[in-house]
PDB file of N, CA, C and O in Angstrom:
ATOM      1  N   UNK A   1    -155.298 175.202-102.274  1.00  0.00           N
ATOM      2  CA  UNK A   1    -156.339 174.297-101.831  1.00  0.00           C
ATOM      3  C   UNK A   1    -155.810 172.871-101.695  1.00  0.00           C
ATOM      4  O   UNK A   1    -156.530 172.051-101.126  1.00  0.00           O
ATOM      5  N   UNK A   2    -154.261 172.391-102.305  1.00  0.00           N
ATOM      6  CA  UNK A   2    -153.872 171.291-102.203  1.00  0.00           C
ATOM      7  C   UNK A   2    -153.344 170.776-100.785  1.00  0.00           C
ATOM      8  O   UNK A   2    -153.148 169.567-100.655  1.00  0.00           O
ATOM      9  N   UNK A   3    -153.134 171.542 -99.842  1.00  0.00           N
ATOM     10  CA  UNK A   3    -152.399 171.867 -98.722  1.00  0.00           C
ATOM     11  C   UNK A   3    -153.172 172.267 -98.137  1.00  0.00           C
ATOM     12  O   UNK A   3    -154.044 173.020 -98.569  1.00  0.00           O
ATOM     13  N   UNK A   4    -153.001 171.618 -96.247  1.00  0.00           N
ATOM     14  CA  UNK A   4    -153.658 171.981 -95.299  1.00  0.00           C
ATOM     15  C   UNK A   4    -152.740 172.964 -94.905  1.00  0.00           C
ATOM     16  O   UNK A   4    -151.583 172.766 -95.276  1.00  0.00           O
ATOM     17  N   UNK A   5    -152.991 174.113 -94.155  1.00  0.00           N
ATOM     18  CA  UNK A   5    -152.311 175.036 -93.065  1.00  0.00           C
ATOM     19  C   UNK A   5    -152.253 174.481 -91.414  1.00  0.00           C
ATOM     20  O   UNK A   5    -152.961 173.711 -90.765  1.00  0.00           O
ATOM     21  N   UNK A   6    -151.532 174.960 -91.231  1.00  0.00           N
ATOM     22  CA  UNK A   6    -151.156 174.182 -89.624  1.00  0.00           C
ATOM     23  C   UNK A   6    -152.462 174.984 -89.109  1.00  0.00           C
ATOM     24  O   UNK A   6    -153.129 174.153 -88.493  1.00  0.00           O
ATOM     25  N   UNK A   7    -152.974 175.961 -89.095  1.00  0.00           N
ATOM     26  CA  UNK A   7    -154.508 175.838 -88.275  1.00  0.00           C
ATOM     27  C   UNK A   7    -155.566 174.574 -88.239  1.00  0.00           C
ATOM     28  O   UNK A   7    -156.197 174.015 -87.341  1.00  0.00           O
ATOM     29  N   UNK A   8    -155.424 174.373 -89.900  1.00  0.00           N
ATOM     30  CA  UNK A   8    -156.263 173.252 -90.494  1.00  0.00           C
ATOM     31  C   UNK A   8    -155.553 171.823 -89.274  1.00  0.00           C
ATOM     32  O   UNK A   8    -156.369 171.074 -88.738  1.00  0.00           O
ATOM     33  N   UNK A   9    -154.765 171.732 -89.131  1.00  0.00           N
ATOM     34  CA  UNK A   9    -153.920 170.578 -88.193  1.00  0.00           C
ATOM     35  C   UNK A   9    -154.127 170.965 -87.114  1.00  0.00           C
ATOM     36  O   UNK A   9    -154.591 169.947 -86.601  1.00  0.00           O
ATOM     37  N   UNK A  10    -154.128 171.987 -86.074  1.00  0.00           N
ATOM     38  CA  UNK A  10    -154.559 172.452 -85.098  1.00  0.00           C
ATOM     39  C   UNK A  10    -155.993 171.941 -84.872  1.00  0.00           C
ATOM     40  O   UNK A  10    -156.558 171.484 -83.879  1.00  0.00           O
ATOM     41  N   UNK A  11    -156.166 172.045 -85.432  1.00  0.00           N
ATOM     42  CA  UNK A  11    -157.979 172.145 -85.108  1.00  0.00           C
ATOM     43  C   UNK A  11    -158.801 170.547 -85.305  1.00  0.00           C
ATOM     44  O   UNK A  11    -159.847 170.216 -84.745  1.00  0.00           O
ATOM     45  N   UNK A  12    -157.961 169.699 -86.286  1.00  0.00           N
ATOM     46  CA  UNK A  12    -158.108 168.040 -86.067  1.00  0.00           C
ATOM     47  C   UNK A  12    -157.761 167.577 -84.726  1.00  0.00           C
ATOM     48  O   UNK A  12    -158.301 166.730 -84.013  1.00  0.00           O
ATOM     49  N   UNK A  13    -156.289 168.646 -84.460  1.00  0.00           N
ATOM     50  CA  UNK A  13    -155.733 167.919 -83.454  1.00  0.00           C
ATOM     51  C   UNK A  13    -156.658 168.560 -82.194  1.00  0.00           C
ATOM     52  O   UNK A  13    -156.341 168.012 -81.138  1.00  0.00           O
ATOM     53  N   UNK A  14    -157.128 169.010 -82.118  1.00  0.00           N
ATOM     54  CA  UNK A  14    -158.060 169.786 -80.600  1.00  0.00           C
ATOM     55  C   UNK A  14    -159.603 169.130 -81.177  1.00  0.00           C
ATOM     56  O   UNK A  14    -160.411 169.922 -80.693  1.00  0.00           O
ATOM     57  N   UNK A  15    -160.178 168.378 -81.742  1.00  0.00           N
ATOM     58  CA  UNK A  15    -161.251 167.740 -82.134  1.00  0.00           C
ATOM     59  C   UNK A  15    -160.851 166.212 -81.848  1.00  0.00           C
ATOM     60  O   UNK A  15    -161.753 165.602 -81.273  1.00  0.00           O
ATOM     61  N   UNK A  16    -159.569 165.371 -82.153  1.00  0.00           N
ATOM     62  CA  UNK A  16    -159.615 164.450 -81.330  1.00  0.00           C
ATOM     63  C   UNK A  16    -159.006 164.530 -80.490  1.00  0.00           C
ATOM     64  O   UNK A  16    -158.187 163.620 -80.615  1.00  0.00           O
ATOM     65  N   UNK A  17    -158.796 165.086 -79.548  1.00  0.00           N
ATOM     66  CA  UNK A  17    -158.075 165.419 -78.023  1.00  0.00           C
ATOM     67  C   UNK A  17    -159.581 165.449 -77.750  1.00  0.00           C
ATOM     68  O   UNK A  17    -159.776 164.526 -76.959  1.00  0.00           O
ATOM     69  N   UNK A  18    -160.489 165.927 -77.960  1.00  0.00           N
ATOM     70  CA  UNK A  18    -162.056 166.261 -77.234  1.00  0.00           C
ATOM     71  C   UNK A  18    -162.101 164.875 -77.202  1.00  0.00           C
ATOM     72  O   UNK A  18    -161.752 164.417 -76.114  1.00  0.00           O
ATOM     73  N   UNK A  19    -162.462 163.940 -78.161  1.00  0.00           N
ATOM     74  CA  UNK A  19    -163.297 162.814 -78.281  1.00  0.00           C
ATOM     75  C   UNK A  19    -162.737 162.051 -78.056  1.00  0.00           C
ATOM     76  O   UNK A  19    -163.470 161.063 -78.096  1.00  0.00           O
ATOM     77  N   UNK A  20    -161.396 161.672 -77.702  1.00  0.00           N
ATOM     78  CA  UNK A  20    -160.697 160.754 -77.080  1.00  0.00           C
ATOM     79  C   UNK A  20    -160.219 161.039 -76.055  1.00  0.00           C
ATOM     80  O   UNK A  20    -159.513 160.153 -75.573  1.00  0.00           O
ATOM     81  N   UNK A  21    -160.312 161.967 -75.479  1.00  0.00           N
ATOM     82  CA  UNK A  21    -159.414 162.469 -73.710  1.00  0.00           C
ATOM     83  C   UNK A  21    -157.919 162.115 -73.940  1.00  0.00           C
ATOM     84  O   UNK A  21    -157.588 161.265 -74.767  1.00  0.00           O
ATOM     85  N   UNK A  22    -156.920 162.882 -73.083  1.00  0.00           N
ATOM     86  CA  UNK A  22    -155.487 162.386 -73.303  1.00  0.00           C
ATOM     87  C   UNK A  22    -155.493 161.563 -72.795  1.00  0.00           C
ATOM     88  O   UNK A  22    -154.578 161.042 -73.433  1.00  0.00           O
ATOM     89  N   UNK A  23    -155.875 160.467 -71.730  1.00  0.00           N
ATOM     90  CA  UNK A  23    -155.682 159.590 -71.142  1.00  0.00           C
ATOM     91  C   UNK A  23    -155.549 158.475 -71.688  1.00  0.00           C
ATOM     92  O   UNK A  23    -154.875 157.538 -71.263  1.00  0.00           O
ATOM     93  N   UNK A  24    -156.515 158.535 -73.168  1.00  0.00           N
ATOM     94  CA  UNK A  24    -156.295 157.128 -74.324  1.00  0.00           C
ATOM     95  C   UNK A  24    -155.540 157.641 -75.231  1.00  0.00           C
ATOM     96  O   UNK A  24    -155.011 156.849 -76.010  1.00  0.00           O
ATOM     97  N   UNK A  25    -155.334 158.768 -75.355  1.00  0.00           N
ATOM     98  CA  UNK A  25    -154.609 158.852 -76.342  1.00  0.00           C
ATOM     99  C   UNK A  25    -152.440 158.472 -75.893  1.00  0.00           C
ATOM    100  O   UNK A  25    -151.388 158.095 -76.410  1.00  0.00           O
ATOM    101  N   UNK A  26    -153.059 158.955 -74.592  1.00  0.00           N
ATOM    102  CA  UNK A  26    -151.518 158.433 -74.150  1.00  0.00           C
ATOM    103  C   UNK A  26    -151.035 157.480 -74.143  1.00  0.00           C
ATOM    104  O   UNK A  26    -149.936 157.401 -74.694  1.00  0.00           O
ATOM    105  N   UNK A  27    -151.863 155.811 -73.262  1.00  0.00           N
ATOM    106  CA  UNK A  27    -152.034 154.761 -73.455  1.00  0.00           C
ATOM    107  C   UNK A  27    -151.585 154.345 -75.022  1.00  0.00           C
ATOM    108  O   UNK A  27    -150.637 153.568 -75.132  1.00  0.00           O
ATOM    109  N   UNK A  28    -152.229 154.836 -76.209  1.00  0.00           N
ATOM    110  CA  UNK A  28    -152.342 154.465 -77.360  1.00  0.00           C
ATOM    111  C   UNK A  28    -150.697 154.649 -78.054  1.00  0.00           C
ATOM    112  O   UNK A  28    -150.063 153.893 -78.790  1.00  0.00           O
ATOM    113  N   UNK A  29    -150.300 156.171 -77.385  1.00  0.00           N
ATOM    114  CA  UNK A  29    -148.574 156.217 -77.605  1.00  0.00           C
ATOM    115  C   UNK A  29    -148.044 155.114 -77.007  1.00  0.00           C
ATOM    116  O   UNK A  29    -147.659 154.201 -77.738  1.00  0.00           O
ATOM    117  N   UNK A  30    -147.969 155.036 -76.090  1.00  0.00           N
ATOM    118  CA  UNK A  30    -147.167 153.600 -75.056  1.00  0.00           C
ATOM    119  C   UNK A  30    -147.326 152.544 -75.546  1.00  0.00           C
ATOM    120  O   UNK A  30    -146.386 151.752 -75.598  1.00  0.00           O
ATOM    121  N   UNK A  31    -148.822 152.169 -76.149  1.00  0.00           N
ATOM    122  CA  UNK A  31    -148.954 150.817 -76.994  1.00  0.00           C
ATOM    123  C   UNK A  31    -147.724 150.655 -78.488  1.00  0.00           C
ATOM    124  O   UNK A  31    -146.979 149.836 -79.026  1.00  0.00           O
ATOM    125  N   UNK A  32    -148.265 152.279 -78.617  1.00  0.00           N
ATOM    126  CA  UNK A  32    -147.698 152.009 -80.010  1.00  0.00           C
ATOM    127  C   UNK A  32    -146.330 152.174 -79.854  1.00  0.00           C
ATOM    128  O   UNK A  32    -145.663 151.844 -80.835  1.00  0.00           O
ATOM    129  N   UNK A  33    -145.791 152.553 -78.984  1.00  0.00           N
ATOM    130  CA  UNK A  33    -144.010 152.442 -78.822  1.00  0.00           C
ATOM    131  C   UNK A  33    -143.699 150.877 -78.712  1.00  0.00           C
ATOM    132  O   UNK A  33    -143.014 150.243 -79.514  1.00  0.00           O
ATOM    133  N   UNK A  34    -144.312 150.386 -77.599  1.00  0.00           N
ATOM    134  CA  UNK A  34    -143.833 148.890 -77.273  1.00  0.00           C
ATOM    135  C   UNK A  34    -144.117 148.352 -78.677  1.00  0.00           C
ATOM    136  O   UNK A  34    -143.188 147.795 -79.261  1.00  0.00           O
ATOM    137  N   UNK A  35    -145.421 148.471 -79.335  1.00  0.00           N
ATOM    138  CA  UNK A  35    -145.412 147.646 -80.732  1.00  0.00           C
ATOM    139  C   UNK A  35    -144.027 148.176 -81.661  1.00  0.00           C
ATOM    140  O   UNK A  35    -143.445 147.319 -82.327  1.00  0.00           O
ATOM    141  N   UNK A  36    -143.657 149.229 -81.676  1.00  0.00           N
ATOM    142  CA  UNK A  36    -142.425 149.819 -82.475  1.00  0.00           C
ATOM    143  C   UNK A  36    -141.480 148.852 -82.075  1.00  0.00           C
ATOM    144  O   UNK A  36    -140.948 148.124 -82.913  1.00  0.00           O
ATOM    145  N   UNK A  37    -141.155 148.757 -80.565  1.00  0.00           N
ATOM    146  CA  UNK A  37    -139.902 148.400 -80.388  1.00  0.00           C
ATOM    147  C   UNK A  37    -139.751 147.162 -80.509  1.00  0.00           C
ATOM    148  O   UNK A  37    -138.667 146.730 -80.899  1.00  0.00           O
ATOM    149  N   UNK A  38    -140.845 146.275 -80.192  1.00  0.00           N
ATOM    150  CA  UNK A  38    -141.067 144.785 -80.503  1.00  0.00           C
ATOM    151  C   UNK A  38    -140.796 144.196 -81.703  1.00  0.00           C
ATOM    152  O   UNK A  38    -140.425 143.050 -81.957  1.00  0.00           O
ATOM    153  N   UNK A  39    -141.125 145.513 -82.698  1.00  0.00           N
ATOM    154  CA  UNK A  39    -141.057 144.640 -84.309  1.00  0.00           C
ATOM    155  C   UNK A  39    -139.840 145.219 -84.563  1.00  0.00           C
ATOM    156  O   UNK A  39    -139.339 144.813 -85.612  1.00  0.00           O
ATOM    157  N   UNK A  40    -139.159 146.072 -83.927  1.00  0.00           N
ATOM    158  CA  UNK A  40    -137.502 146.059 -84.391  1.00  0.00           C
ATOM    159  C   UNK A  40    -136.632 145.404 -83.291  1.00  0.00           C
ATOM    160  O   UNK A  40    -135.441 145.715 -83.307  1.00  0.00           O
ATOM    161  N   UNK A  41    -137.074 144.500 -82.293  1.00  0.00           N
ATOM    162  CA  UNK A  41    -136.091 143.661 -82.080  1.00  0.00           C
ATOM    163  C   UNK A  41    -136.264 142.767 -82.969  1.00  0.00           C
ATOM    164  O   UNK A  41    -135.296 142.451 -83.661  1.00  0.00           O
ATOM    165  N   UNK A  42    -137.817 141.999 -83.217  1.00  0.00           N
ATOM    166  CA  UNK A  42    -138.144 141.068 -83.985  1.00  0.00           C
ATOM    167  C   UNK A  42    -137.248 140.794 -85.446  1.00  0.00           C
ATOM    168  O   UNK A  42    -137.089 139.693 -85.973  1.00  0.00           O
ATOM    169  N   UNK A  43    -136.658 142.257 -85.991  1.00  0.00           N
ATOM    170  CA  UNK A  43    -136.341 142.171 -86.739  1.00  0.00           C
ATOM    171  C   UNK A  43    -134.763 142.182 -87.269  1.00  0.00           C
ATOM    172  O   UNK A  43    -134.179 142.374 -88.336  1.00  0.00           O
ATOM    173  N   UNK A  44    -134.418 141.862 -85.892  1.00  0.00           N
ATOM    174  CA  UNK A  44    -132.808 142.437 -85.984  1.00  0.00           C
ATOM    175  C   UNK A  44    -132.355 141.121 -85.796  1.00  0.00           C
ATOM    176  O   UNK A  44    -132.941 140.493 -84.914  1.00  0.00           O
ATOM    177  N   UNK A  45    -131.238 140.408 -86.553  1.00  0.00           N
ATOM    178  CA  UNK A  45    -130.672 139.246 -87.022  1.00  0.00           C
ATOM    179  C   UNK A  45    -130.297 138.395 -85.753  1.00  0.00           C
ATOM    180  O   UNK A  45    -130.194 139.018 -84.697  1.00  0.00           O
ATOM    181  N   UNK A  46    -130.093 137.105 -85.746  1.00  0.00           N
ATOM    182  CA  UNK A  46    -130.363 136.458 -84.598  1.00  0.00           C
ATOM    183  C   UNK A  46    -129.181 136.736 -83.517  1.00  0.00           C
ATOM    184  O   UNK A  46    -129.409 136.905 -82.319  1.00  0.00           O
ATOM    185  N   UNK A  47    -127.622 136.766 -84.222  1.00  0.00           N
ATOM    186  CA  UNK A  47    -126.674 136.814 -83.391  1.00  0.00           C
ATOM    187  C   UNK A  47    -126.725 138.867 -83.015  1.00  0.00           C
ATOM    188  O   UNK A  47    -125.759 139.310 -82.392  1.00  0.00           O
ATOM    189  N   UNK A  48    -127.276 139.359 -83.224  1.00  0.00           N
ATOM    190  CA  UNK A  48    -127.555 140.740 -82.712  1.00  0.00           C
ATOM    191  C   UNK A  48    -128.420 140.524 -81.278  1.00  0.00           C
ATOM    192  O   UNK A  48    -128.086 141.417 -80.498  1.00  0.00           O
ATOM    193  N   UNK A  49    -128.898 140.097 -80.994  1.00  0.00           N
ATOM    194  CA  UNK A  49    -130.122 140.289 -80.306  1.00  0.00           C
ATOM    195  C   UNK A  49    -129.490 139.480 -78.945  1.00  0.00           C
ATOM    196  O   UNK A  49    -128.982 138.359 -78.949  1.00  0.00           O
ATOM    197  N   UNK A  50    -129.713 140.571 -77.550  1.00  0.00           N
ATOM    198  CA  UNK A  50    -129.074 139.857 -76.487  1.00  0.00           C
ATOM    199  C   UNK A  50    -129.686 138.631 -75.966  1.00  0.00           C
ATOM    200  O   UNK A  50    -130.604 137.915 -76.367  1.00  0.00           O
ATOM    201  N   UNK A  51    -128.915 138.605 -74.966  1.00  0.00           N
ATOM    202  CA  UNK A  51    -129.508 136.924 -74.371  1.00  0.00           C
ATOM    203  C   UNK A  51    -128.436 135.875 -75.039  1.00  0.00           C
ATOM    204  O   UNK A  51    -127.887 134.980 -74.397  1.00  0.00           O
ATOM    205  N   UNK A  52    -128.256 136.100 -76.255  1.00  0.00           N
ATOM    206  CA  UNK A  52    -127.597 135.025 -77.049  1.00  0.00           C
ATOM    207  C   UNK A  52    -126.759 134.705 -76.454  1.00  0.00           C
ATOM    208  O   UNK A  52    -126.978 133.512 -76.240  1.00  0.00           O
ATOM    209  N   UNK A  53    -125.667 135.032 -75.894  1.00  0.00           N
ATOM    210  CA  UNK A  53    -124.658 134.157 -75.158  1.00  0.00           C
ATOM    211  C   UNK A  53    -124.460 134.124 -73.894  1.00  0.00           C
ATOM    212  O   UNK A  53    -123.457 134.555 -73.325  1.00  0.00           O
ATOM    213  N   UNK A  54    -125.496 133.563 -73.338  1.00  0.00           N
ATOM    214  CA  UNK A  54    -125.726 133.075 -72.052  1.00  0.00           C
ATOM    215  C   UNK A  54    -124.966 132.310 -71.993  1.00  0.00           C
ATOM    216  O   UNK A  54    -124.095 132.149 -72.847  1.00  0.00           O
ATOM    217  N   UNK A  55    -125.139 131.432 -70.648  1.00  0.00           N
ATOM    218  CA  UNK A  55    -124.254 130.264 -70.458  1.00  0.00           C
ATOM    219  C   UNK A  55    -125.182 129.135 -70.825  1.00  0.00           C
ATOM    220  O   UNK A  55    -126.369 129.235 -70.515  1.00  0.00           O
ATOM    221  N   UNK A  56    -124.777 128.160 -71.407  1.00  0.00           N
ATOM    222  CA  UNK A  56    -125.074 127.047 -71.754  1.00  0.00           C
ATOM    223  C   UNK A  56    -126.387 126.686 -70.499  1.00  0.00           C
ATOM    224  O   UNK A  56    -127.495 126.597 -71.027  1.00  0.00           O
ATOM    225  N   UNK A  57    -126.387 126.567 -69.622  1.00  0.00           N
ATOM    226  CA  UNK A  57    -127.351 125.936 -69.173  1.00  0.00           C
ATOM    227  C   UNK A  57    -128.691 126.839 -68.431  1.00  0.00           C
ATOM    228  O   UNK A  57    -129.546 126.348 -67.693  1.00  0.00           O
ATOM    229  N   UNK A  58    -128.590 128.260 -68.854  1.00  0.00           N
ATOM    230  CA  UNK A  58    -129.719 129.099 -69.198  1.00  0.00           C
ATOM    231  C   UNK A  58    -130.995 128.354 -69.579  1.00  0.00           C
ATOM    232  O   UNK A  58    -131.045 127.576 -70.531  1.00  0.00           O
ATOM    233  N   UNK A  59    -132.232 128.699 -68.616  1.00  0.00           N
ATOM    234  CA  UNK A  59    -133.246 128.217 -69.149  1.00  0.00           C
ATOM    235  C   UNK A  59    -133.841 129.342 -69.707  1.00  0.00           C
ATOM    236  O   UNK A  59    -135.050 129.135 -69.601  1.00  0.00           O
ATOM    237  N   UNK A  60    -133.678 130.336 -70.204  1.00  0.00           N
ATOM    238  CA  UNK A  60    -134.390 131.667 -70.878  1.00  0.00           C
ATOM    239  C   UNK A  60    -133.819 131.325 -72.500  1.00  0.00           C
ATOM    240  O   UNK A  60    -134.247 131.515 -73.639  1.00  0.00           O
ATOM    241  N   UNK A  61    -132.691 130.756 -71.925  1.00  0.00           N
ATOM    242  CA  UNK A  61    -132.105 130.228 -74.182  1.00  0.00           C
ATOM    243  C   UNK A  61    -132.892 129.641 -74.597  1.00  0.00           C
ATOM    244  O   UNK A  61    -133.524 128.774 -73.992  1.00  0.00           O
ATOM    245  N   UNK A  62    -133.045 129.996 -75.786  1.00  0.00           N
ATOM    246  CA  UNK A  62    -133.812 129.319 -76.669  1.00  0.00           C
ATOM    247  C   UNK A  62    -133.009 128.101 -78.023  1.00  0.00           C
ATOM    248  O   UNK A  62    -132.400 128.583 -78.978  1.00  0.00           O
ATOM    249  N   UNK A  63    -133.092 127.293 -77.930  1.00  0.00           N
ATOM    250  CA  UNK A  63    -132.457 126.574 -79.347  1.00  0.00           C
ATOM    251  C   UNK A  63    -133.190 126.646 -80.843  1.00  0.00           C
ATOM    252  O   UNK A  63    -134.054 125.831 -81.168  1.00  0.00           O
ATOM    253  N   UNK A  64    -132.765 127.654 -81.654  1.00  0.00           N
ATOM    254  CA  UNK A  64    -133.834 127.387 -82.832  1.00  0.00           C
ATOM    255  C   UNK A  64    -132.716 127.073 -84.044  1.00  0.00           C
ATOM    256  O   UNK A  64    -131.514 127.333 -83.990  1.00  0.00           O
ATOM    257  N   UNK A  65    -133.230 126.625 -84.828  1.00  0.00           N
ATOM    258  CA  UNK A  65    -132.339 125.664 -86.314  1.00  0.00           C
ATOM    259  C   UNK A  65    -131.899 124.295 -85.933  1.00  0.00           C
ATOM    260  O   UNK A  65    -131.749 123.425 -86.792  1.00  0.00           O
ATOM    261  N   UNK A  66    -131.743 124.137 -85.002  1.00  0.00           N
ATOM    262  CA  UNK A  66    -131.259 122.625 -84.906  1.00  0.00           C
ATOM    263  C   UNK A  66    -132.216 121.315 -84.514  1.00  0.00           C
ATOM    264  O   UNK A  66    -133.195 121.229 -83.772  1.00  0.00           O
ATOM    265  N   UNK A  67    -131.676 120.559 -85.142  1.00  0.00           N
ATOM    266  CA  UNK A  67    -132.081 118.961 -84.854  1.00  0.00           C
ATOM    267  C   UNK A  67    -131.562 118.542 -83.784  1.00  0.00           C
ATOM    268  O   UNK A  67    -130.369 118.637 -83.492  1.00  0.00           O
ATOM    269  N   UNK A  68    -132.727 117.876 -82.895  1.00  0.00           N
ATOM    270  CA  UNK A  68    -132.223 116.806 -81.502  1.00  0.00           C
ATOM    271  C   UNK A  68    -132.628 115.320 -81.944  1.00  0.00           C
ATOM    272  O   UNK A  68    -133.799 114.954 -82.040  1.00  0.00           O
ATOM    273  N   UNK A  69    -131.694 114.640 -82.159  1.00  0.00           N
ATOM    274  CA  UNK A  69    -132.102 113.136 -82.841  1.00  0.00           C
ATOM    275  C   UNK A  69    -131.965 112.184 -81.209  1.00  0.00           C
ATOM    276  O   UNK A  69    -130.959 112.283 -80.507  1.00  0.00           O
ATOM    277  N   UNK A  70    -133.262 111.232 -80.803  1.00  0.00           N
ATOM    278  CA  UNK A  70    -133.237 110.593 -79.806  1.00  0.00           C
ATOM    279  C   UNK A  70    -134.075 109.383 -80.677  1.00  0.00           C
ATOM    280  O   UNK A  70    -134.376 109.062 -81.827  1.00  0.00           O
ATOM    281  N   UNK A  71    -134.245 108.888 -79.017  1.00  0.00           N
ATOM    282  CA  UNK A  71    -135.123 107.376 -79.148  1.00  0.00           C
ATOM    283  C   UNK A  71    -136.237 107.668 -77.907  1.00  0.00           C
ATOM    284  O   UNK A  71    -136.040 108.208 -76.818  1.00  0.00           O
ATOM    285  N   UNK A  72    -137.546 107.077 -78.509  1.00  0.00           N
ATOM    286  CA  UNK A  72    -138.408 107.248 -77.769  1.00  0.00           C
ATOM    287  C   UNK A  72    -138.514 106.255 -76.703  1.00  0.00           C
ATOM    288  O   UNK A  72    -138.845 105.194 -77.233  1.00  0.00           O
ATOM    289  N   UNK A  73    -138.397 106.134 -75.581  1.00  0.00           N
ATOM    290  CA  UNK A  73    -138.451 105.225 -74.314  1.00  0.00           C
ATOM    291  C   UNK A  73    -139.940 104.092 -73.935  1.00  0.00           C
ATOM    292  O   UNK A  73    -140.138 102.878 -73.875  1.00  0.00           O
ATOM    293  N   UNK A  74    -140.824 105.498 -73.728  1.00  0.00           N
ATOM    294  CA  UNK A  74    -142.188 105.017 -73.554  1.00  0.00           C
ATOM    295  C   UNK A  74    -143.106 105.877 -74.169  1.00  0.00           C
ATOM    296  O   UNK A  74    -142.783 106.976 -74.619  1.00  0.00           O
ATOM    297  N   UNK A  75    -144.317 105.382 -74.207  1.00  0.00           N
ATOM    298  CA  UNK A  75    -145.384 106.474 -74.514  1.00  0.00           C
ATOM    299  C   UNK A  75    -146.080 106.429 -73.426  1.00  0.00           C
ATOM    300  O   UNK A  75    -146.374 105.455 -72.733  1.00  0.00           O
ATOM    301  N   UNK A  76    -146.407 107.858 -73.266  1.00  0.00           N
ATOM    302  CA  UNK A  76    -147.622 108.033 -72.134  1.00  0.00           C
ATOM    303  C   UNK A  76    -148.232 108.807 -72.503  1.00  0.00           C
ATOM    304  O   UNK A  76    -147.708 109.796 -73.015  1.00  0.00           O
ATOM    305  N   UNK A  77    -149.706 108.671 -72.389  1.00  0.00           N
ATOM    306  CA  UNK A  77    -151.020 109.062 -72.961  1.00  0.00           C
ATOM    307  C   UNK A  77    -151.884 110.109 -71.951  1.00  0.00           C
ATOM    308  O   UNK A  77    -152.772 109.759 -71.173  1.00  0.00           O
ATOM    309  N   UNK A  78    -151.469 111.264 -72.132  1.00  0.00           N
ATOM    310  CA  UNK A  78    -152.705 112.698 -72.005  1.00  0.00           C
ATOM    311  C   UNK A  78    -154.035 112.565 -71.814  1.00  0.00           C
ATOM    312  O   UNK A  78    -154.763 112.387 -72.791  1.00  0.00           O
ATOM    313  N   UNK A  79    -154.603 112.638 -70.407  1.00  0.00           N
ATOM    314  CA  UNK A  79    -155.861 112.940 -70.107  1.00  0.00           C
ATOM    315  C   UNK A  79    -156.413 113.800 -70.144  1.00  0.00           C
ATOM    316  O   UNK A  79    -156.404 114.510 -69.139  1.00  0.00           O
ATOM    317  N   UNK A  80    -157.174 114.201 -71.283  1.00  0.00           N
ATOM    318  CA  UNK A  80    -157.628 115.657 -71.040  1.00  0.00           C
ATOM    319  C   UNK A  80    -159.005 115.515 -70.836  1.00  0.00           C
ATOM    320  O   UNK A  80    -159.701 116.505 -70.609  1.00  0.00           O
TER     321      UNK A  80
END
């Protein structure tokens, strides 16, 4: 009684196939792959992850950890 039998799994699985149609349930795989794969690039160390050595004047690079020390010229004020 501690254990389901694969009928017992059969028969969840043909009860939500009814009430969800494959059509969301497929969608819902595809979501959930891209979310998979997103949080393991997310998670893979910075010099792993391509793109990184572009050429210097790449606008898709990103600069993160560093300081840009300047001087402010003028101010100009945002109309929103």
């Amino acid at each position: 009684m501690g254990s389901f039998s694969i009928w017992h799994w059969l028969i969840v699985l043909l009860v939500v196939v009814l009430v969800f149609g494959t059509k969301k349930l497929s969608n819902l795989g595809k979501d959930m792959g891209s979310a998979i794969k997103g949080f393991k690039e997310g998670m893979k160390p910075e010099d792993d992850k391509p793109g990184t050595g572009a050429a210097p004047g790449a606008s898709s690079q990103q600069i993160s950890g560093q300081t840009i020390e300047g001087e402010v010229k003028s101010k100009t004020e945002s109309k929103v």
